[in-house]
C-alpha positions in Angstrom: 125.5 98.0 92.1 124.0 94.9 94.1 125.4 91.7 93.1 122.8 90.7 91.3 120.4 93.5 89.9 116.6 92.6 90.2 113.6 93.6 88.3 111.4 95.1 90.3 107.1 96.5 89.5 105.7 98.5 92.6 102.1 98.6 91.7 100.7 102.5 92.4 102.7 105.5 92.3 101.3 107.5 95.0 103.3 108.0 97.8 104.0 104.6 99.5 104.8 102.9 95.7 107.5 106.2 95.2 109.2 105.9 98.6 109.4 101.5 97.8 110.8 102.8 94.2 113.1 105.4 95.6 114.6 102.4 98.1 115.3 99.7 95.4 116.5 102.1 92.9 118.9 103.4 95.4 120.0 99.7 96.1 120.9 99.6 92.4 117.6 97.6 91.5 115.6 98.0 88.2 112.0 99.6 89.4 109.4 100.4 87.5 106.5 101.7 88.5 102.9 101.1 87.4 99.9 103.7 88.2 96.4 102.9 86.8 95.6 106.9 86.9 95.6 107.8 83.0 96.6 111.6 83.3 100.8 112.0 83.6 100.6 113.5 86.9 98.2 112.7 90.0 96.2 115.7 90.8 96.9 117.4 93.8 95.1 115.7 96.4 94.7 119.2 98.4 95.4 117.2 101.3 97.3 118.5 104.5 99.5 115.3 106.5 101.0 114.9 109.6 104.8 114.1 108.5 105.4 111.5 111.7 108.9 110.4 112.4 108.7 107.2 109.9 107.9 110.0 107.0 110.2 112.3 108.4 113.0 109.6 108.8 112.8 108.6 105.0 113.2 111.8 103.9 116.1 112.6 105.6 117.9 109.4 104.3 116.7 109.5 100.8 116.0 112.9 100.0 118.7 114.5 97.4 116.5 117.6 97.1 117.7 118.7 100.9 114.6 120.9 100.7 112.3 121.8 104.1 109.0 119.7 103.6 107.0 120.9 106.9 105.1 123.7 108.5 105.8 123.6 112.7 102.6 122.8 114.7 103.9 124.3 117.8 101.1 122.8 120.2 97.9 120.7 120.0 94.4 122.5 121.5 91.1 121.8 121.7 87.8 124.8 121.3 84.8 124.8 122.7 81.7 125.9 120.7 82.4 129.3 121.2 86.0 129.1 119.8 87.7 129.6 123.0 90.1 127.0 124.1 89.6 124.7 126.8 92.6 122.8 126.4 96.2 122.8 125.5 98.8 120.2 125.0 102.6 121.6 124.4 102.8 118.9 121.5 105.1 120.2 118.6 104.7 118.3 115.5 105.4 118.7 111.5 102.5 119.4 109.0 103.3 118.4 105.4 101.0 118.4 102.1 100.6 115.6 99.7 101.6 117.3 96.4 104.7 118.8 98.5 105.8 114.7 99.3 104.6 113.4 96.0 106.8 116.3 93.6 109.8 115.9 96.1 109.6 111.7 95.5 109.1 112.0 91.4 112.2 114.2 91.7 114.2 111.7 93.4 112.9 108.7 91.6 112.5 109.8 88.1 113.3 113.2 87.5 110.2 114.8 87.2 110.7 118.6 87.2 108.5 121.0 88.7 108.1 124.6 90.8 108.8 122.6 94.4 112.4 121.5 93.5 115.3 121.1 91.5 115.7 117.6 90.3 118.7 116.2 91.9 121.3 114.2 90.0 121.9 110.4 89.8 124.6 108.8 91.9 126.8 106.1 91.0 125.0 102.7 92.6 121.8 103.9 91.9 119.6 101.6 89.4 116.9 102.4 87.3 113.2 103.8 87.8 110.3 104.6 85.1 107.4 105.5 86.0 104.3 104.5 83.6 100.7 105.9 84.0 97.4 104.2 82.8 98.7 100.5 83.5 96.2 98.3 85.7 97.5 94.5 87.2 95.0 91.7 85.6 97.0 88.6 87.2 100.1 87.4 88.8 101.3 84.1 88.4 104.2 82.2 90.1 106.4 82.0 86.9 108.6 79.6 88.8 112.7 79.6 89.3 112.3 82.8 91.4 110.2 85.0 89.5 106.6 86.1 89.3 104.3 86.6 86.1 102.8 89.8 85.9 100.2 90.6 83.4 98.2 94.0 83.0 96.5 96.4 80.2 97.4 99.7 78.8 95.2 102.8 79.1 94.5 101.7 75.3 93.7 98.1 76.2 97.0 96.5 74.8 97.6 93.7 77.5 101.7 92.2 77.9 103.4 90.4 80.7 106.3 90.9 82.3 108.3 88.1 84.4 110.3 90.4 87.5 111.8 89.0 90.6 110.3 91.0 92.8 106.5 92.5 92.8 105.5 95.1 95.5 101.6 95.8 95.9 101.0 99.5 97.1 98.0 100.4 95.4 95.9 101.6 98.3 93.3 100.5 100.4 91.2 99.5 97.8 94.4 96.9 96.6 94.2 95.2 93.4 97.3 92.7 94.5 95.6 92.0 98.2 92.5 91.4 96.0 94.2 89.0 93.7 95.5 86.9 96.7 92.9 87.7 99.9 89.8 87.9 97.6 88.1 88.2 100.7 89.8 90.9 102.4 87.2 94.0 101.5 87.2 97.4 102.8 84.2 98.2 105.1 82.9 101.4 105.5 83.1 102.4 109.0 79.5 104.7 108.9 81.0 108.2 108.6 83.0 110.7 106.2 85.7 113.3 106.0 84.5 116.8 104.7 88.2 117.8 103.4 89.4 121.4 102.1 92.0 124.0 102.4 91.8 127.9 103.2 94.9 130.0 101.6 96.1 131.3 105.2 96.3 135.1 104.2 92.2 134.4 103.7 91.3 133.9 107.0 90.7 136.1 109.8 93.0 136.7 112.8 90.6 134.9 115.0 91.3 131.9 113.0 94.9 132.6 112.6 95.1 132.6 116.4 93.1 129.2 116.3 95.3 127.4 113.4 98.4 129.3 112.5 101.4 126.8 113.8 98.6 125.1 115.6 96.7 121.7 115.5 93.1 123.1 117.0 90.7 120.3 117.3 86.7 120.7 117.9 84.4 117.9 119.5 80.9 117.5 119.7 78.4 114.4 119.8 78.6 112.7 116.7 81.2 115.3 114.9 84.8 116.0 115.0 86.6 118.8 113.4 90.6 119.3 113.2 92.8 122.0 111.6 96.2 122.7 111.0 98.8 124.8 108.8 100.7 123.1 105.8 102.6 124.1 103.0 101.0 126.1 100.5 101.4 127.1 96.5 104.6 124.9 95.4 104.8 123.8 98.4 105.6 127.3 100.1 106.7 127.5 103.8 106.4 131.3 104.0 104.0 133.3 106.3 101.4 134.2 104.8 101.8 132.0 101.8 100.6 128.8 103.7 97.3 126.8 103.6 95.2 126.4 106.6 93.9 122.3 106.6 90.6 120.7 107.8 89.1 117.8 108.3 85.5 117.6 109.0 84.0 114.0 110.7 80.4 113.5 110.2 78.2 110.3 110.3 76.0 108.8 107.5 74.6 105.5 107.7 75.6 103.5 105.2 73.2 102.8 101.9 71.1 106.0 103.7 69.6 108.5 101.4 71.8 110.9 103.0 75.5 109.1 102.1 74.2 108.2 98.8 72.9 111.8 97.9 76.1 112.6 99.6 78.5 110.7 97.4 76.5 111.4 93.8 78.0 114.1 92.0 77.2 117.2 90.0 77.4 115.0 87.1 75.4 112.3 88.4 77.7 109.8 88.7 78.1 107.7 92.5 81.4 107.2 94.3 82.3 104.5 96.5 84.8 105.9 99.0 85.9 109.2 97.4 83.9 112.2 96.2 86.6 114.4 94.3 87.6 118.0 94.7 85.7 120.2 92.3 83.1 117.3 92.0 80.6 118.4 94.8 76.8 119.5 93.9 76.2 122.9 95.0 73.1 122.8 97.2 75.2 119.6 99.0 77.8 122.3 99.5 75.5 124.8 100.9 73.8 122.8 102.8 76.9 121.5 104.9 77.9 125.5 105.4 74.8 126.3 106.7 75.5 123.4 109.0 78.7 124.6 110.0 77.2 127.9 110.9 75.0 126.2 113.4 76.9 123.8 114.9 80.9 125.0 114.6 83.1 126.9 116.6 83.1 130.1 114.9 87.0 130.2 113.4 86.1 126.6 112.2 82.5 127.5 110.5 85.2 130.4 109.0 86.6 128.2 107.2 84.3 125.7 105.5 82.9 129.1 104.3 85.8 130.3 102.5 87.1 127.1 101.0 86.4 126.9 97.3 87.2 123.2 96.6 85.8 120.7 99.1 86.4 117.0 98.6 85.4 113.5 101.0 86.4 111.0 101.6 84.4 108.1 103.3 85.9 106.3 106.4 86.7 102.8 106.3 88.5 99.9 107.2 90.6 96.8 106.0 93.4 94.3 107.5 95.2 92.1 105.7 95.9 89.0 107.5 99.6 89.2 105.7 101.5 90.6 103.8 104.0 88.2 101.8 103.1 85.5 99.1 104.6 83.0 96.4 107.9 82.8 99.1 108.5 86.6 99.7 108.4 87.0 95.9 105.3 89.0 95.9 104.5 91.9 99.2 102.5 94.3 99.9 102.7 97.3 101.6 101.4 100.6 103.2 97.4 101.2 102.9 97.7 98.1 100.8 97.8 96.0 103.9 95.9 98.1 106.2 93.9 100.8 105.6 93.8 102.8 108.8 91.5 105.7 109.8 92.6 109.2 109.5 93.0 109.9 113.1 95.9 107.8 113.5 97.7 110.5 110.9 99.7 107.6 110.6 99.0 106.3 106.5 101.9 108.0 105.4 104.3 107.0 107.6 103.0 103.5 107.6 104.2 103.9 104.5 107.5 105.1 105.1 108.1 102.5 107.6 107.5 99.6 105.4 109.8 101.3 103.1 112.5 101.3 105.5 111.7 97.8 106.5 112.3 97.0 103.2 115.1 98.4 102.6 116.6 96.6 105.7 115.4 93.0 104.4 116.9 94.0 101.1 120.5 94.5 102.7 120.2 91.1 104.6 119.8 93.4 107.9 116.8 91.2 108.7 115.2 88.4 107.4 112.0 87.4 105.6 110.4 86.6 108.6 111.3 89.6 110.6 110.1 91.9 108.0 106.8 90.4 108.0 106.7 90.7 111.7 107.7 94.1 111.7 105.4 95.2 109.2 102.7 93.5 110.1 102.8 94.1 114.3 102.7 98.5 112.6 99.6 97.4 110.6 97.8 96.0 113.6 98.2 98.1 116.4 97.7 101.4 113.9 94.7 99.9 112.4 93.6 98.8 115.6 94.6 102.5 117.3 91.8 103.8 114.4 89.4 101.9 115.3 89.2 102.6 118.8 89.6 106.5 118.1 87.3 107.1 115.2 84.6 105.0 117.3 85.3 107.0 120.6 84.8 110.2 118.3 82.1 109.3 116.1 79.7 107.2 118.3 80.9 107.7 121.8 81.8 110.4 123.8 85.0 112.3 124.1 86.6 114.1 127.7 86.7 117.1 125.7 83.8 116.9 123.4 81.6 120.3 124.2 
């Protein structure tokens, strides 16, 4: 156990808030976690990633499950309309799935059971972790000698306060904590969307197979991009045949058109700002975008927007924090919290990671306040500034291989 033990609240329990939990509990710290989602799990978010070395780094360090959490992507090529390939990189990278990361991280933080893993057991050092759903942050006040005021409401309304010593902000791009301190710091759409879905792999044809199996296959054309790769599948399954084939579709909408806003109403009636949700989708918008597909798509890709049964977007956009520390280090924010990059970089979840790491480094006195902020903020930057530059090259320039 550390000397002293701190009380910690990581605001949002998605992925960055679990792998900041996992660190300080492992440190011996007292975390709990606070998600504003009601339900006791997060859906699946039916969401392939690209586990970068930062990801891939923290799991080997913190995972007790010991358990494979990637599908191999053996090279990186590029289609033309026709489906043939006119380009080949011999990039191998790792393809992971959000539910995979976000079982294997309740697991190691609070035990939560489930079909991907067995839960592994505490170790002597290791603090404590809870993990409480339907909470939302109202206010943070400096509550002076050290610590910070938190207050926030229930699912049923009941507001309390809590005083901690340490309060980490890693609720997303769309930050309650950056909002509390950087009122105005706002996310800004960037003037396009991702169509988002999953094939089961044993669904598709061997054309497409050919195309995505083991393979990050990428399609460009004026205006749209289109990317697919393999990731785990059912329970986060890494056997052939059992795997789920991954896209993500780019395709511009001005912003306040008829078009995004007919776009982002659902079958319900109800508008969304930045994410329309799996199973939400009108079916003549649905149609509509296969029919598109058909027209414009390489054939394996048109393939599979036609055979996947839950599509989701999510709108593009951007925000920077200008930092990421307040009331003397007693207050930080992290991951998408601070910067919420673009897709292309692939790089939210192991921003993520990295800032975990960081932190667990500034928590051991390995480097100081300053450095972490620094560190932190120099990924932030240069990621956000990398999505910027490629999501505009993509969506509103031109691209060497676009066809």
């Amino acid at each position: 156990m550390p000397a002293k033990q701190l009380q910690v609240i990581v605001v949002g329990g998605s992925l960055g808030g679990l792998f900041a939990g996992i660190v300080l509990k492992r440190l011996g710290h007292a975390v709990r976690i606070l998600e504003r989602n009601p339900t006791p799990l997060l859906h699946d978010q039916g969401a392939g990633i690209v586990a970068g070395g930062d990801a891939q780094a923290f799991f080997r360090k913190y995972d007790r499950t010991h358990r494979a959490i990637a599908v191999p992507s053996r090279l990186r090529h590029y289609l033309d309309r026709d489906g043939k390939r006119i380009h080949r990189e011999d990039t191998a990278q790792q393809m992971t799935s959000w539910d995979l990361l976000y079982h294997l991280l309740r697991a190691n933080f609070d035990g939560v059971a489930s079909e991907y893993c067995e839960v592994p057991p505490e170790e002597g050092g290791d603090g404590s972790g809870s993990y409480e759903y339907g909470h939302v942050v109202r206010d943070v006040r400096d509550g002076g000698k050290g610590k910070v005021e938190v207050e926030f409401e229930d699912a049923e309304g009941n507001r309390s306060a809590q005083s901690v010593d340490l309060l980490i902000g890693s609720d997303g791009a769309s930050s309650t904590l950056r909002q509390i301190f950087l009122p105005d710091v706002q996310r800004e759409y960037a003037g396009y969307v991702a169509w988002r879905g999953t094939v089961p792999e044993g669904e598709v044809s061997a054309a497409a197979q050919e195309a995505f199996v083991e393979k990050f296959a990428f399609y460009h054309t004026d205006g749209v991009q289109i990317l697919a790769y393999t990731i785990p599948g059912k329970n986060g399954s890494l056997e052939d045949g059992q795997r789920l084939v991954n896209y993500v579709w780019y395709c511009n909408y001005a912003a306040d058109s008829v078009d995004y806003n007919e776009l982002m109403t659902d079958a319900d009636g109800h508008g969304h700002h930045t994410t329309l949700p799996a199973g939400k989708m009108r079916r003549e918008i649905w149609e509509r975008q296969k029919g598109y597909a058909r027209r414009i798509l390489p054939p394996q890709f048109a393939e599979l927007v036609e055979k996947t049964r839950q599509p989701f977007i999510q709108a593009v956009t951007d925000v920077l924090a200008p930092r990421n520390s307040f009331l003397d280090g007693k207050v930080l924010l992290i991951g998408d919290a601070v910067a919420g990059l673009r897709p292309h970089t692939a790089a939210s979840t192991s921003q993520a990671a990295f800032d975990a790491l960081m932190l667990d480094e500034l928590m051991r006195g390995e480097i100081d306040h300053e450095r972490w902020q620094e560190k932190t903020m120099g990924y932030a930057r240069e990621m956000q500034r990398r999505g910027v530059e490629m999501g505009q090259r993509s969506q509103f320039g031109h691209h060497p291989l676009s066809r």
